[in-house]
C-alpha positions as CSV (number, residue, x, y, z in Angstrom):
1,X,9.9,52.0,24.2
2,X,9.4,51.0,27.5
3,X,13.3,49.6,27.3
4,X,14.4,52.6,26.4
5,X,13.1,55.0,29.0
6,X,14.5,52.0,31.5
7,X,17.7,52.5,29.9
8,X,17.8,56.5,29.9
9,X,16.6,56.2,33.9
10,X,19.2,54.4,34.5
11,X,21.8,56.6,32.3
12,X,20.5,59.2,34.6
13,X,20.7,57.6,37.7
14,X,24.3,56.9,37.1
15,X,25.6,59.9,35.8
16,X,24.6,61.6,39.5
17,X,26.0,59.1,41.0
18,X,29.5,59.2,39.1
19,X,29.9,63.1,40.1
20,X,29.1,61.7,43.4
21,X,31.8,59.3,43.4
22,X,34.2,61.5,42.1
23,X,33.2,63.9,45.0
24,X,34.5,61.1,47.1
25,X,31.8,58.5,47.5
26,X,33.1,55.1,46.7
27,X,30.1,53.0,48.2
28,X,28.3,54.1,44.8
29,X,31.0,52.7,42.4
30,X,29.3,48.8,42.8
31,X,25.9,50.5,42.5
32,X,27.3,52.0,39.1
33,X,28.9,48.8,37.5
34,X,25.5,47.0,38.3
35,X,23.4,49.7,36.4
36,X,25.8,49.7,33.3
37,X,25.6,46.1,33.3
38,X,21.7,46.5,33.2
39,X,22.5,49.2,30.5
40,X,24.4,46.6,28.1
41,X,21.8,43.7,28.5
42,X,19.3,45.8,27.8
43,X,21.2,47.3,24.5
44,X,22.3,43.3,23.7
45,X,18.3,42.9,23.8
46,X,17.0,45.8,22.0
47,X,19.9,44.8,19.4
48,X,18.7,40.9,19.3
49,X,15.3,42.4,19.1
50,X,15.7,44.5,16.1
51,X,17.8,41.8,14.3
52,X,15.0,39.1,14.4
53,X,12.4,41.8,12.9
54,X,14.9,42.5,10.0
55,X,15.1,38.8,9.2
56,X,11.6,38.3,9.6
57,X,11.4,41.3,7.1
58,X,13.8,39.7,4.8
59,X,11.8,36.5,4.4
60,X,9.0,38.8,3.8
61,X,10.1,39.5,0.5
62,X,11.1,35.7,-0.5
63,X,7.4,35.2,0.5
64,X,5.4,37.8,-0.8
65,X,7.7,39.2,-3.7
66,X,8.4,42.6,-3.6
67,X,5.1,44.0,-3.1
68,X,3.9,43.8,0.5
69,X,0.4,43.7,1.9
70,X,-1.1,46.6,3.5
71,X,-1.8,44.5,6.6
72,X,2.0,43.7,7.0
73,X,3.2,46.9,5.9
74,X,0.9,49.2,8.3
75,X,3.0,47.1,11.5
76,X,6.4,48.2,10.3
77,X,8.2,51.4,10.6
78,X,8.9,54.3,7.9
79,X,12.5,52.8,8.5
80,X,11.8,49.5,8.1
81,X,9.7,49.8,5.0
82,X,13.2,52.3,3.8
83,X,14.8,49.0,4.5
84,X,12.5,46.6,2.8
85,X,12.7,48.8,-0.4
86,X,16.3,48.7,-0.1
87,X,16.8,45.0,0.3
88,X,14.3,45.0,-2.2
89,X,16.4,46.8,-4.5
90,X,19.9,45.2,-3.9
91,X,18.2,42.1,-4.7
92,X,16.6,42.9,-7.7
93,X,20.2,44.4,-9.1
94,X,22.0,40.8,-8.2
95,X,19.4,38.9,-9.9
96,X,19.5,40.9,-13.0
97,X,23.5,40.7,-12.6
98,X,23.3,36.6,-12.7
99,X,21.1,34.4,-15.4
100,X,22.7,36.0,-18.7
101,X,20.4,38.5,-20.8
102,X,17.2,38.2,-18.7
103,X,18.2,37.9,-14.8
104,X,17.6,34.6,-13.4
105,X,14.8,34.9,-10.2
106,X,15.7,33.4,-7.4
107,X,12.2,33.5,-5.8
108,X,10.6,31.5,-8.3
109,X,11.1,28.0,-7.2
110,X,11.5,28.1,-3.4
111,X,10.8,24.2,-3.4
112,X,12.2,22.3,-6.2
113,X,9.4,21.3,-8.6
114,X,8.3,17.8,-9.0
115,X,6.1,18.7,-12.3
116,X,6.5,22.0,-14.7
117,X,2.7,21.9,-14.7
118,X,0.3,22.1,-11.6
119,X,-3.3,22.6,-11.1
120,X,-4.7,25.4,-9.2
121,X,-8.2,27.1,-8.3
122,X,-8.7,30.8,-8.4
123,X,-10.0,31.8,-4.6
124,X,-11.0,35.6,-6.1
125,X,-11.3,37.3,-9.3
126,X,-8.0,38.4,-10.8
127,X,-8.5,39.5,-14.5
128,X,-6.2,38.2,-17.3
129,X,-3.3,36.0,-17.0
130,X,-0.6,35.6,-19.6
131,X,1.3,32.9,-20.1
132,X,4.9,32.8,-22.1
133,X,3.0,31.2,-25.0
134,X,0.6,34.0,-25.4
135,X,-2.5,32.4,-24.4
136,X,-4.8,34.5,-22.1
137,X,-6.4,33.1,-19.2
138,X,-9.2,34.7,-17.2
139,X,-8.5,34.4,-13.6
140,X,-12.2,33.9,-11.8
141,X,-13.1,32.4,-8.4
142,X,-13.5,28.9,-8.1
143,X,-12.2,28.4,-11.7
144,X,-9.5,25.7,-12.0
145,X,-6.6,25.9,-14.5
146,X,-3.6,23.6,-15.6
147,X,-0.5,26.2,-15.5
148,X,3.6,26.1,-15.6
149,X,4.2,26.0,-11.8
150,X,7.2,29.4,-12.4
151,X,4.1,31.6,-13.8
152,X,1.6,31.0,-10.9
153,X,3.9,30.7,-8.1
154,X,3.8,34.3,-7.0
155,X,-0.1,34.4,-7.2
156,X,-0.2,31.1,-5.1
157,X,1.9,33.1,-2.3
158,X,-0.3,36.5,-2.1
159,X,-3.5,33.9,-1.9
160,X,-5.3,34.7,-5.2
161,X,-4.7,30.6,-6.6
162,X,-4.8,27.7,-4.4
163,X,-2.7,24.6,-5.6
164,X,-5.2,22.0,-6.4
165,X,-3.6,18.2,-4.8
166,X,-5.3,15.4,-6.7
């Protein structure tokens, strides 16, 4: 904010002094160039600025998944939740597009996997779990469980299971 009313002052500043110049002052004309050049590298780091919060919100969603927490999402604005949703989206439709009937998710294994099967503790109550066999497991804290790494990979990134290290 404080960038932008810089950049409107200066806007300002310059436009009275090109009717100036035109008027027949040419003293101002160096005066001028040197406020548009503080224009542009202000713009160039407003742009850089905005960039390296869009990328931060990208890897948001390879973190999180496509559900954000509150606490993230109460720091960014209506338009870049508008553009979380829609990077969201656009993902979601290439995923579905590659992997045959199902979709294949690309946020499942951000590290390759040494073992299909890890151990984790629950660190808060979470209900029931389903796994692709149909066995039901009740998610309680401090409870420790021996699942397929894809199924519990998501709840190890939003902090309800820990991965257990022998």
């Amino acid at each position: 904010r404080q960038a932008l009313e810089e950049m409107r002052a200066l806007y300002e500043r310059n436009q009275a002094d090109v009717s100036e110049a035109k008027a027949g002052r040419t003293d101002l004309i160096f005066l001028i160039r040197f406020r548009h050049c503080c224009l542009l590298r202000n713009q160039r780091c407003l742009l850089a600025y905005l960039y390296d919060r869009l990328l931060r919100i990208r890897a948001l969603r390879w973190e999180y998944g496509s559900v954000l927490p509150n606490t993230i999402q109460f720091h960014m604005s209506a338009e870049e939740v508008e553009w979380f949703n829609r990077y969201k989206k656009s993902l979601a439709t290439y995923m579905r597009s590659v992997g045959g009937e199902e979709g294949l998710d690309l946020t499942q294994d951000i590290k390759p996997p040494k073992s299909l099967y890890i151990e984790v503790r629950c660190l808060r109550d979470h209900g029931e779990f389903e796994i692709d066999d149909g066995t039901t497991i009740l998610l309680k804290k401090n409870s420790q469980h021996f699942l397929p790494r894809w199924k519990c990979e998501h709840l190890i990134r939003q902090g309800i299971l820990e991965h257990v290290l022998s």
